[in-house]
N, C-alpha and C positions, 0 to 999 in steps of 0.2 A: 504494500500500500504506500502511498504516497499523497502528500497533501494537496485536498482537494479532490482528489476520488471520492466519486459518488457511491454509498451499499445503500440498501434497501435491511431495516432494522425491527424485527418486533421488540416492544421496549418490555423489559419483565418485571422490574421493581425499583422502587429509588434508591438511590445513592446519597451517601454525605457531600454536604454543602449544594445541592440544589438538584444536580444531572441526575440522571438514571441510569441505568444498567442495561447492557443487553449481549451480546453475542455475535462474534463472524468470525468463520474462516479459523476456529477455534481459540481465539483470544475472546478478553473483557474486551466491551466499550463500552466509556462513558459515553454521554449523549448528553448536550446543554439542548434546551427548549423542547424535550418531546415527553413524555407522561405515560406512565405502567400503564400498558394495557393498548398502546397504540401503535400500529407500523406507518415510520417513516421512512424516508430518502434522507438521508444523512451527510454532510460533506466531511471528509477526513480533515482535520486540523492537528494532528500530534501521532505520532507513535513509539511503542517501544516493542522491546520482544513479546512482552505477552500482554499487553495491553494497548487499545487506542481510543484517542480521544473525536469525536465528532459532535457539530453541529447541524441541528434538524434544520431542514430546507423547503421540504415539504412532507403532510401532511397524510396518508391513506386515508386513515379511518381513525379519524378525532376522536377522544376520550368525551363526555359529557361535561364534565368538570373545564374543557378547557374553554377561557375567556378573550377577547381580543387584547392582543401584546399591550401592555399598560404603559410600554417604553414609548409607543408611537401617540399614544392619550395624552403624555407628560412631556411630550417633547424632544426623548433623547433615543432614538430611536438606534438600537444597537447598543447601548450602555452596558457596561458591565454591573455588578449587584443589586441584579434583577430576578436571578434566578429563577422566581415563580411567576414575573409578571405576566404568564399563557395560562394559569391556572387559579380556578375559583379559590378564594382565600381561604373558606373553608377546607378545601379539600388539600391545600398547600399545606395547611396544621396535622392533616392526617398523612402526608406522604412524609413529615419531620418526625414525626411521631414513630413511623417504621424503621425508617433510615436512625435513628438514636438508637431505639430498642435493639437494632441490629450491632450496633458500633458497643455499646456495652453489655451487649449478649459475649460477643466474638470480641473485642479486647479486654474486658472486664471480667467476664465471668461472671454476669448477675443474671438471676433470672427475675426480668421486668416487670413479671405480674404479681413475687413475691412481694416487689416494693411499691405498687400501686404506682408504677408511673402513668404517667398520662401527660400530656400539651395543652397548656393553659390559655388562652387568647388572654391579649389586654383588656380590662375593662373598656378602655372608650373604640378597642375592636371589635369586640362583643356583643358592641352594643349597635353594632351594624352602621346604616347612612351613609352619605357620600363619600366623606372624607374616609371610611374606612380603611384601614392598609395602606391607605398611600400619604398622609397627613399626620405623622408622629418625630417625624425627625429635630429633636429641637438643638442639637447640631450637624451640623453638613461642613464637608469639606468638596471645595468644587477646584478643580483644575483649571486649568486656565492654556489657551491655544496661542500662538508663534504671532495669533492679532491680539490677542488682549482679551479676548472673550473666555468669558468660563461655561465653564461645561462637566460631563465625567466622563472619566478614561472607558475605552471599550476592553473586553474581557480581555487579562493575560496580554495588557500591550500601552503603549503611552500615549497611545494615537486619543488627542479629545473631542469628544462629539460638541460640539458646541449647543447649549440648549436655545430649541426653536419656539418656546412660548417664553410667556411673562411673568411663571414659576417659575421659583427651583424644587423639581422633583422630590417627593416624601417629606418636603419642609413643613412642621406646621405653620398655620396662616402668621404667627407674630413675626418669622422671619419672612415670609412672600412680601408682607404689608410693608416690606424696607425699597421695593423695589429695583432688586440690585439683581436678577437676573440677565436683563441686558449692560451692567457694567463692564467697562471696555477699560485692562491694566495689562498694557503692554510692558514685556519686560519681567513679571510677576509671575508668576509659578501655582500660587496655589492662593486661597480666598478660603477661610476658616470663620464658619457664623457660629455663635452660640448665643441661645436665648432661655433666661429663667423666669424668674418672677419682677416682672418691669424692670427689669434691667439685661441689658447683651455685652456681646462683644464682637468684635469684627479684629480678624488677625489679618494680615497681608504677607506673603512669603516671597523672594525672590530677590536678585541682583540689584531691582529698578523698584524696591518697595516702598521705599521713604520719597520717590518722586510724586506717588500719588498720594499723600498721606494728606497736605492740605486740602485736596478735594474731598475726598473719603470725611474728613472731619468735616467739613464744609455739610455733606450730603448727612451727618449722623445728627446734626443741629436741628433736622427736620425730625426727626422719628421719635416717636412716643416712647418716656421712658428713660432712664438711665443706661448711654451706650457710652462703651470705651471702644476706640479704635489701638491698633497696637500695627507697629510695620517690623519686618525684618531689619535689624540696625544694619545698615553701611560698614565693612568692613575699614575703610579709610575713607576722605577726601569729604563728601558729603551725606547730608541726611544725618539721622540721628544716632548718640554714640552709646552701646552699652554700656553696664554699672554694674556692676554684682552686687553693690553698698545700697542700691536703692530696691526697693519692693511695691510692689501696690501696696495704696491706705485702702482703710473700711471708710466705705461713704467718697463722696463727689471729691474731685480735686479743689483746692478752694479758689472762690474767682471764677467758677465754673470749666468750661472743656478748654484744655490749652491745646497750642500745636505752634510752631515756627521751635528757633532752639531751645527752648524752653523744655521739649520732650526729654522723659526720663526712661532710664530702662527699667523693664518690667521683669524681668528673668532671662537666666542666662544657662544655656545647656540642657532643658530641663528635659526629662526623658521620660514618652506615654507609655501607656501602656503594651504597644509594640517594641518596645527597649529600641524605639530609634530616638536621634539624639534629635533635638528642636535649635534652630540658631538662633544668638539672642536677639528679644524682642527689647522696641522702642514702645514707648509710651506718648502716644500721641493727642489723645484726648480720654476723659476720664479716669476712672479710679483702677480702671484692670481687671475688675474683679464681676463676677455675674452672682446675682443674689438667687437662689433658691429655696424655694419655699415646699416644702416633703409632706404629703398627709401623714399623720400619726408623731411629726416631731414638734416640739415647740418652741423653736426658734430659725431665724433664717440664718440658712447657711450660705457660705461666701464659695467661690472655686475658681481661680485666675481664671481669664478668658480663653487660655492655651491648653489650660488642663485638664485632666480626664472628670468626666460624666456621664451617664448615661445616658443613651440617647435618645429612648424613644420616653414619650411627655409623660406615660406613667411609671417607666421603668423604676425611678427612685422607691415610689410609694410600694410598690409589689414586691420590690427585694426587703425593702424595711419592715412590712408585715410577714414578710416569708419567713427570714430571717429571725423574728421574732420569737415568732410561734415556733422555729425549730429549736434556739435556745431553751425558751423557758423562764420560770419565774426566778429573780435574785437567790442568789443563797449557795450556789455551786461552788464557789471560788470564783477566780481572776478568770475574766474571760480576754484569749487575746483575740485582738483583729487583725489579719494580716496579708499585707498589701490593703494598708487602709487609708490611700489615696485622702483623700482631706476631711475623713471621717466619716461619711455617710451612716455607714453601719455600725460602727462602734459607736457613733453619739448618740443612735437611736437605742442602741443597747443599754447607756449609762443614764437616760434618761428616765428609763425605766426601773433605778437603781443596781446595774450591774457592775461594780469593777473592771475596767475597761484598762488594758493597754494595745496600743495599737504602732506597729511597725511599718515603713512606705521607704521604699529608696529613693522618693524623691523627695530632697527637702525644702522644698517649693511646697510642696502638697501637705508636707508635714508643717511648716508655718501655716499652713491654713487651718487645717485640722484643729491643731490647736488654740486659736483663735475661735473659732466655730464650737469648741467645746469647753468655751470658759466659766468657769463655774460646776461643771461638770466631774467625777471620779474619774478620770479617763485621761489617761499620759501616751502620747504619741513621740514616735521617734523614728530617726532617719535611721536605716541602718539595714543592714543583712537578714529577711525576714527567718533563714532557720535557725539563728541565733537565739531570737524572741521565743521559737519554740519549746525552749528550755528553759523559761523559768519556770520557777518550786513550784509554784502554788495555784499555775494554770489549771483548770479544769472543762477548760470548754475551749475551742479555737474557730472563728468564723474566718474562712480565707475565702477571696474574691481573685485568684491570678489574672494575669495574660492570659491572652489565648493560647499562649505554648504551655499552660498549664503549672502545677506547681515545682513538679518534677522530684528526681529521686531524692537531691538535698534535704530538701523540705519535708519530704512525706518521711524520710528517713529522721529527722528530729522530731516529727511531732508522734513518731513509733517509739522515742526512745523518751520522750515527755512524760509529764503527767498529767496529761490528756483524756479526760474522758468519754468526752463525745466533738465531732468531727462537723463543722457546717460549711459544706462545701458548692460556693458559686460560680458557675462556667460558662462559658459561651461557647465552648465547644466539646461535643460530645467523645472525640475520639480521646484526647488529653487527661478529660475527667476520668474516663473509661482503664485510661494509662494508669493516675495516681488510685485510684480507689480499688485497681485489683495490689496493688502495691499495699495496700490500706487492710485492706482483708487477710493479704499473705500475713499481714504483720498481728492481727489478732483484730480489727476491727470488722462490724459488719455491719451494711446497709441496713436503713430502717425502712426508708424514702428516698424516691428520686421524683421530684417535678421538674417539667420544663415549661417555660413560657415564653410566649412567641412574641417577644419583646423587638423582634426584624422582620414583621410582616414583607412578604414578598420575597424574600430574602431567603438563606438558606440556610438562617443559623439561628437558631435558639439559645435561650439565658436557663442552663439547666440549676438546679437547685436539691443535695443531696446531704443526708443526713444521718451521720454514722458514730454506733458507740460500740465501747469495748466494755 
């Protein structure tokens, strides 16, 4: 085979992260856009010895469940992290549902039905309407093309589709209402929104990012709300210069949104949740920070505009009651949190009276955190999380990883801790599947595994599992 060769494919079941499965000529193929139970025309795009990859082209005999491409509805016609947009959203939660069940049958060793899994829709998904699955994203990171227009990359490649409507795709309406989908930054790389409770932020990435920066500020004047704009500092010559000595304040700049030299730096190096590095930002107008506001916690919480959140508008509230209910009432001992990003979950924990310490190697996030939990039982700190996993007197450990999961290190200290019970958050089901047969070798055992479909259309789920020894 060779790419570009046309087969003809009965598709037989899903696959992880969105494709399907199917068969030719004795090898797997994945297949992006085609649905269990349909034969298509497939184009070859990848091979190896026993495996190949293909894209559906055309259709035989359509599944029921399947819907018109939501890429061509929203504009970006060909995008990549769409995975499901040919398929009923419903039926999208049941095809994650399989493909999970399968990834922690066969890497994990669990049997699914012992621990009541199942796939949770979001609340305001559930709850059906328009905006359904396509309107939770309350941050987007959009690419930006060789003119200046942003857009998203197409699957597996840098090429940007430039978007052809007045949205940005899966944003909810507080960011579309900024009207920055035809924004034109040439020279710029990448366009980073984030939006909380009345308050945003807008990141600008690239070579040429402080050239646009008095416009951008100029354009953030109009929008409802407390907005910070922030650009990639200028490594010499012009635009703005980074600080490590300075941080975002809580609350407005005073004097209100500055911008000309005046700009300060906002963070430097700081590293998401992909362990890729961030180049330092300027501070161009406002405070930096985006305020979030969590059902079930009672206070708002701050999170730089560059730094990790959940993305879709309910995600915060559904891991904080999940999480909740899987801990339990105070009284266990120190619960740690780890990988706890600017606190989300450990504040919710300590609000409820739990001894809380919490561990993040970024310590950007861990100044926030603690800030965010003043007043609060609950000590955050920068540092090595399987470190954390040894102290005395833990009894419980809430981890939230990467998506490369926690890996041996980790799952290796909190086997060798004093650990009683395990609350383990994922977004991907194969990694999970990894640490928790590691989990069980080690004397732990599953109670619970939920997932929730906190990536409508998408092909990845925020799994949620719950393990004591």
């Amino acid at each position: 085979m060779t790419p570009h060769d046309r087969v003809r494919l009965e598709i037989l079941r899903p696959a992880a992260g969105g494709e399907s499965l199917a068969h030719y000529d004795g090898r797997t193929v994945f297949v992006a856009g085609a649905i269990p139970g349909e034969t298509v025309d497939a184009e070859i795009t990848g091979e190896s010895r026993r495996v190949l990859r293909a894209e559906t082209v055309h259709v035989h005999e359509p599944s029921p469940h399947r819907v018109p491409d939501r890429r061509l509805m929203l504009g970006v016609p060909g995008a990549g992290g769409f995975e499901f947009a040919h398929v009923e959203l419903a039926h999208s939660r049941t095809l994650k549902e399989q493909a999970a069940r399968d990834q922690l049958t066969r890497i994990g060793g669990i049997d699914t039905d012992d621990v009541g899994f199942r796939v949770v829709p979001a609340p305001t998904d559930a709850a059906g309407g328009e905006g359904a699955g396509i309107r939770w994203r309350t941050r987007v990171q959009c690419a930006v093309d060789d003119a200046g227009r942003l857009g998203m990359l197409a699957p597996g490649s840098h090429t940007v589709i430039p978007f052809e409507r007045s949205a940005i795709p899966l944003a909810v309406d507080e960011l579309n209402a900024l009207g920055l989908a035809d924004l034109e930054v040439p020279g710029a790389t990448r366009v980073e929104l984030a939006v909380g409770h009345g308050a945003g932020a807008l990141v600008l990435r690239g070579r040429a990012a402080s050239d646009h920066a008095e416009a951008l500020v100029g354009r953030s004047r109009e929008w409802a709300g407390d907005w910070s704009v922030l650009v990639e500092a200028a490594e010499s010559g012009t635009g703005p210069r980074g600080d490590d000595s300075a941080r975002p304040r809580r609350g407005p700049a005073r004097g209100g949104r500055r911008s000309g030299p005046r700009r300060r730096a906002a963070d430097r190096g700081a590293r998401n949740r992909g362990g890729s590095s961030a180049g330092p930002l300027a501070l161009a107008a406002g405070s930096g920070l985006v305020r979030e506001r969590v059902p079930g916690i009672d206070r708002d919480l701050h999170v730089r505009g560059q730094g990790f959140w959940q993305v879709h508008r309910d995600a915060a509230g559904v891991l904080v009651d999940g999480v909740r209910r899987a801990v339990g009432e105070p009284g266990r001992g120190l619960v740690l949190d780890l990988y706890s990003g600017a606190g989300l979950l450990g504040i919710a924990l300590a609000e409820q009276g739990h001894r809380v310490a919490g561990i993040e190697g970024s310590a950007e996030a861990v100044a926030d955190a603690r800030e965010n939990a003043a007043g609060l039982d609950a000590r955050f700190e920068a540092g090595r999380v399987e470190r954390a996993a040894l102290v005395p007197d833990a009894r419980v450990a809430v981890l939230d990883p990467p998506r490369s999961g926690a890996g041996p290190a980790v799952v290796d200290a909190l086997l060798a801790s004093s650990v009683e019970r395990i609350v383990h958050v994922s977004c991907d089901g194969a990694t999970l599947a990894r640490d928790l047969r590691r989990l069980i070798d080690g004397g732990f055992s599953v109670s619970t595994i939920v997932a929730h479909d906190l990536f409508p259309v998408t092909g990845h789920l925020e799994l949620l599992a719950v393990l004591d020894r």
